[in-house]
C-alpha positions in Angstrom: 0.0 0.0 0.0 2.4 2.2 1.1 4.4 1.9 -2.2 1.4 2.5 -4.3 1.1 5.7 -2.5 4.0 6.3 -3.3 4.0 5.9 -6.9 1.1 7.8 -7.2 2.5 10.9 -5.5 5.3 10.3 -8.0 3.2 10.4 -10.4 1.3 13.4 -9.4 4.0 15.4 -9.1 5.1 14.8 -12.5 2.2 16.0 -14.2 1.9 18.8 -12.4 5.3 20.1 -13.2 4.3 18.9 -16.9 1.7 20.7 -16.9 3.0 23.7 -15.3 5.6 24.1 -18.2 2.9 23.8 -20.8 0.8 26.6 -18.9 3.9 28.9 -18.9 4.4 28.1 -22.5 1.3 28.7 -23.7 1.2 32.0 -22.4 4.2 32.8 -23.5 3.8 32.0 -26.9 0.2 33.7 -27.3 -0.6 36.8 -29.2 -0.1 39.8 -28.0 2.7 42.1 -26.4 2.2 42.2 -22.5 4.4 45.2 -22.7 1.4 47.5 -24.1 -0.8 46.5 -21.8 1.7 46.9 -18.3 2.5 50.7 -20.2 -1.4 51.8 -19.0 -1.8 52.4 -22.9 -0.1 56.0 -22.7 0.6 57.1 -26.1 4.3 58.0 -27.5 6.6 55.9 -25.6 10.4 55.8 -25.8 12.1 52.9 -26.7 13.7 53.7 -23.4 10.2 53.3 -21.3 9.3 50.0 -23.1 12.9 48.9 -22.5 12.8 49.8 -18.6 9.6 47.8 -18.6 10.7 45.0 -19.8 13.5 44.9 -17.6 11.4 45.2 -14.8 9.4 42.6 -15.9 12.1 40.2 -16.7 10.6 40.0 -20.6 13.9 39.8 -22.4 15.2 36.4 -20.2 15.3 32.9 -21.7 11.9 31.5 -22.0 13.7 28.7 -19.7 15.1 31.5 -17.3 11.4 32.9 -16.8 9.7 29.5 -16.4 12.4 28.2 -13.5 11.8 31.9 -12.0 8.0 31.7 -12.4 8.1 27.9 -10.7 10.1 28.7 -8.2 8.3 31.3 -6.6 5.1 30.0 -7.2 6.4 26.6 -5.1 7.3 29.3 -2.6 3.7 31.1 -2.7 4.5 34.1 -5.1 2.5 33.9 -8.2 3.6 37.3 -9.1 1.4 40.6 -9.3 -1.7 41.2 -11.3 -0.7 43.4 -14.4 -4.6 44.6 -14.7 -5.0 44.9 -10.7 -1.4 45.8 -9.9 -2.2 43.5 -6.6 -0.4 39.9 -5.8 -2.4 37.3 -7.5 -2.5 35.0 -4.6 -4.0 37.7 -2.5 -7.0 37.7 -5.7 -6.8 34.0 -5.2 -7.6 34.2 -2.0 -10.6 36.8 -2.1 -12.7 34.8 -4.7 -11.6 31.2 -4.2 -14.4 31.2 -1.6 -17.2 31.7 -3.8 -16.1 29.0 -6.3 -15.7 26.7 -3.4 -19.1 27.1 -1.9 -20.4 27.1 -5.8 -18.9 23.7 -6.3 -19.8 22.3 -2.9 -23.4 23.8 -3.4 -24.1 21.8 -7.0 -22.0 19.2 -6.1 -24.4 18.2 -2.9 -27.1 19.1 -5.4 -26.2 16.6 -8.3 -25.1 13.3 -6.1 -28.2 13.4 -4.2 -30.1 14.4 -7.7 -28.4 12.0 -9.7 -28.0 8.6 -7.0 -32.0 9.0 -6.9 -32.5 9.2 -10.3 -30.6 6.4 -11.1 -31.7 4.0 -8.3 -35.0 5.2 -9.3 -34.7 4.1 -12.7 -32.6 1.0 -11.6 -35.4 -0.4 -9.6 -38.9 1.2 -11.4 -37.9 0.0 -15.1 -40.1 0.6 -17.8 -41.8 3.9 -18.3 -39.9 5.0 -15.3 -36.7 4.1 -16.4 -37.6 5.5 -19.9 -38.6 9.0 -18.9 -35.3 9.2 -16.4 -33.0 8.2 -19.4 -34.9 11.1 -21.5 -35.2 13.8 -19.0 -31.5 13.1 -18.3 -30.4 13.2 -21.9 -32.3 16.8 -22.7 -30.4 18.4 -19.4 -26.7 17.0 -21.2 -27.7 18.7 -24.5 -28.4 22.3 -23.0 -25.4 24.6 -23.0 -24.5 25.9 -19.7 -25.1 29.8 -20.8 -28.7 28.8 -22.5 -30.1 27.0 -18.7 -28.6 30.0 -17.1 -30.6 32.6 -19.0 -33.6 30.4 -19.0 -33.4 29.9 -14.7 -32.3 33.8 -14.5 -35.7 34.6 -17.0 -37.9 32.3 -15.1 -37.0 32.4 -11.1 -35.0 35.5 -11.0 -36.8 37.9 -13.0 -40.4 36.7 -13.6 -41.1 35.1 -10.1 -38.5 37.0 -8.3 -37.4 33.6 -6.1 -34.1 34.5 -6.4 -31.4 37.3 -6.8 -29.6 37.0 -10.3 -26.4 38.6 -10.5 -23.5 39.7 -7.5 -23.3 37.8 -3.8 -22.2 34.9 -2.4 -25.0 33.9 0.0 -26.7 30.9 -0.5 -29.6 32.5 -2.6 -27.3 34.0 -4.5 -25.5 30.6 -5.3 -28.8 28.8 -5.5 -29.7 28.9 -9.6 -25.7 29.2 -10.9 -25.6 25.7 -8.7 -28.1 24.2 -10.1 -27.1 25.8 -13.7 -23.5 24.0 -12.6 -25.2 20.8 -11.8 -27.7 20.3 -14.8 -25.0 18.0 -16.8 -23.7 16.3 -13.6 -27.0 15.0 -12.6 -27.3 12.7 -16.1 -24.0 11.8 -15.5 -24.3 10.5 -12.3 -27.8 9.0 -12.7 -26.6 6.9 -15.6 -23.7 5.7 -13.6 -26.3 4.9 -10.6 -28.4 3.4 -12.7 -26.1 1.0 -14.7 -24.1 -0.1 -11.4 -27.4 -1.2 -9.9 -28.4 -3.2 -13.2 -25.0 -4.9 -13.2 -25.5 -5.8 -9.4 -28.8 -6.9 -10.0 -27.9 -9.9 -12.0 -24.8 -10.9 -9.9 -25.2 -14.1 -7.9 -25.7 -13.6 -4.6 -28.3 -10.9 -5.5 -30.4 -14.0 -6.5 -29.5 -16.4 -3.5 -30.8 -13.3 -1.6 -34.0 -13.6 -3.3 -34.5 -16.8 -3.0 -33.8 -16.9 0.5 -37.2 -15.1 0.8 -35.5 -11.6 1.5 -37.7 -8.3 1.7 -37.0 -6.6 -2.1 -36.2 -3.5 -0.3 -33.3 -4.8 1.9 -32.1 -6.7 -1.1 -31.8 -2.7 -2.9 -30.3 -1.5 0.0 -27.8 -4.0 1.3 -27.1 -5.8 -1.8 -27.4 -3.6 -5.1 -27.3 0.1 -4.0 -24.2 -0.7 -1.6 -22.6 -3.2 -4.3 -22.4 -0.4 -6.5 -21.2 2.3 -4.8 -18.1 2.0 -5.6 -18.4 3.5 -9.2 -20.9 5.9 -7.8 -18.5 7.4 -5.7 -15.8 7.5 -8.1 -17.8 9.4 -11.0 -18.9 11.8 -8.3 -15.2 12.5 -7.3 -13.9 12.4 -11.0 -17.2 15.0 -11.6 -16.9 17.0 -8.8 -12.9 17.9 -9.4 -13.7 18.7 -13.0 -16.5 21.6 -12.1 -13.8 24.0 -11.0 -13.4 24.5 -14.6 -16.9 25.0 -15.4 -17.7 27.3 -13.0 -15.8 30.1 -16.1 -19.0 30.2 -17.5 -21.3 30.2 -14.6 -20.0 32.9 -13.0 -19.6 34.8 -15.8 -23.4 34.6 -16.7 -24.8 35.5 -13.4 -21.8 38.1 -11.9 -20.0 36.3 -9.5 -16.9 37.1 -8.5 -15.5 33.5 -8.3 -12.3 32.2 -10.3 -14.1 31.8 -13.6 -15.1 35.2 -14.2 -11.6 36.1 -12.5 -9.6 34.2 -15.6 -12.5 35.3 -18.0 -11.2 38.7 -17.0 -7.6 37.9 -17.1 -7.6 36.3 -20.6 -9.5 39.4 -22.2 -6.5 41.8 -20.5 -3.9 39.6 -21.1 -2.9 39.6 -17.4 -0.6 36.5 -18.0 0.1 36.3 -14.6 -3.6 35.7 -13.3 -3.9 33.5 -16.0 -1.4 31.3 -15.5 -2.1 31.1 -12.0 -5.7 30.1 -11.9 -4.8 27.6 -14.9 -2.9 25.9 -12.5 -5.0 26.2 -9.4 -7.3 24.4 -11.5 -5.2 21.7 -12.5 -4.0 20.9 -9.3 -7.4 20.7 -7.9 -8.5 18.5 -11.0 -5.2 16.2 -10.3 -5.2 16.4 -6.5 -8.9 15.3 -6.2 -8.3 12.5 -9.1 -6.0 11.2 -7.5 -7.4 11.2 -4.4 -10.3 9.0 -5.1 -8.1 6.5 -7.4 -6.4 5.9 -3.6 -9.4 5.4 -2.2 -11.4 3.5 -4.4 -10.0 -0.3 -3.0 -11.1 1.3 0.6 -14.5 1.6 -1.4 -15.0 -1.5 -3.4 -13.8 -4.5 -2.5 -13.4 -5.9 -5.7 -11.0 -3.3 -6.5 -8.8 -4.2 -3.7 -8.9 -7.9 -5.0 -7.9 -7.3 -8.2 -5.1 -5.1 -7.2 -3.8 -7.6 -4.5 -4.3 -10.0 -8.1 -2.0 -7.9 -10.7 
């Protein structure tokens, strides 16, 4: 166990700094001059002001000399300053990480508990049931994030006034961008839900428990449902770390100051710096959580742990 760990961590720090030197890269080779926007757009300037501002900025290094630079603070908590904000980017960080947090905690609590009861729903009703859960499901995958955002803002926030639809971070505030956030999730999950439970359904001693002349709803609960929980929890972990990038155009639509619309703003200004540091906040969190739940899925499922002990 303890060299698994291992090799995972191993592994997790590699991609992380693999993916660090592609973040750096990309914004260092996209369009653009970051020099005429950290000039405040004044008009006539020297060759002598540009060159000072490059200097300050380190611009003219080695792209290798600015990536080590840029890694090595950020492993010692500098991400740099804000060019748009002139303000330390971890101190932005930390004022609007909390609403993206409670955002994804909010729609994440909103599509497991949405999603496991459609899907064991659908698992144990069949037919018609089953039918309209698969279909319902399917339409809330096919609408764009931006189109169920303006149709919850036009129906609950403006027409019957249930909820606020732009600024805050209370929980009415975060009520329709979570369930905006959550709308895909929800199929995903319930088609995970569901499928586990058919699988389980058909295994063995699913039918010696039936035999035996056990109540059908014990046989659900203790047999199927907790049988397949272990892919249940694992798409939830593996959906939840993924939201942190959807939440760009969630906050965006309804005015939240969260990370999104941070790195929305960042990407429009070219505030590299910003940019590159909520990239990689994101793919950390995306790696960590991944990661994470991969370690913990024998503790899960016990077939997992059998098959590993196996290989």
């Amino acid at each position: 166990m303890a060299l698994r760990v291992a090799r995972k961590l191993a592994g997790l720090v590699a991609t992380l700094l693999a993916t660090s030197f592609i973040i750096f890269g990309a914004a260092y080779a996209a369009p653009g001059d970051p020099v005429t926007f950290l000039a405040g757009g004044k008009e006539n300037l020297t060759p002598e002001y540009l060159a000072a501002v490059r200097a300050q900025y380190h611009l003219d290094d080695p792209f290798s000399v600015q990536y080590g630079r840029w890694l090595w603070d950020a492993l010692n908590g500098d991400l740099g300053r804000s060019f748009q904000y002139n303000d330390q980017v971890l101190d932005l960080l930390a004022a609007r990480l909390p609403t993206t947090l409670g955002l994804v905690a909010y729609a994440a609590v909103l599509f497991v508990v949405i999603g496991v009861a459609l899907g064991v729903l659908a698992a144990v009703r069949g037919g018609r049931t089953d039918s309209m859960v698969v279909a319902g499901t399917t339409f809330a995958t096919s609408v764009p994030p931006f189109v169920a955002a303006t149709a919850l803002i036009s129906v609950f926030g403006v027409q019957l006034g249930w909820f606020p639809v732009a600024g805050g971070g209370s929980f009415a505030h975060l009520t329709l961008p979570a369930i905006t956030l959550a709308l895909g999730a929800v199929a995903i999950i319930s088609r995970v839900t569901r499928q586990a439970m058919v699988e389980q359904r058909e295994l063995d001693h699913v039918t010696v428990a039936r035999a035996s002349g056990l109540a059908e709803r014990l046989i659900v609960v203790r047999h199927v449902f907790r049988g397949a929980l272990g892919p249940v929890v694992t798409m939830c972990g593996l959906v939840s770390a993924g939201m942190l990038a959807g939440t760009v155009t969630v906050e965006t639509a309804f005015g939240l100051s969260g990370i999104g619309s941070l790195l929305v703003g960042a990407i429009n200004t070219h505030d590299f710096p910003v940019t590159q540091a909520v990239l990689l906040l994101m793919v950390v969190a995306y790696i960590t959580v991944t990661t994470l739940v991969e370690l913990a899925q024998p503790l899960i499922d016990p077939r997992a742990r059998i098959e590993r002990s196996r290989a």
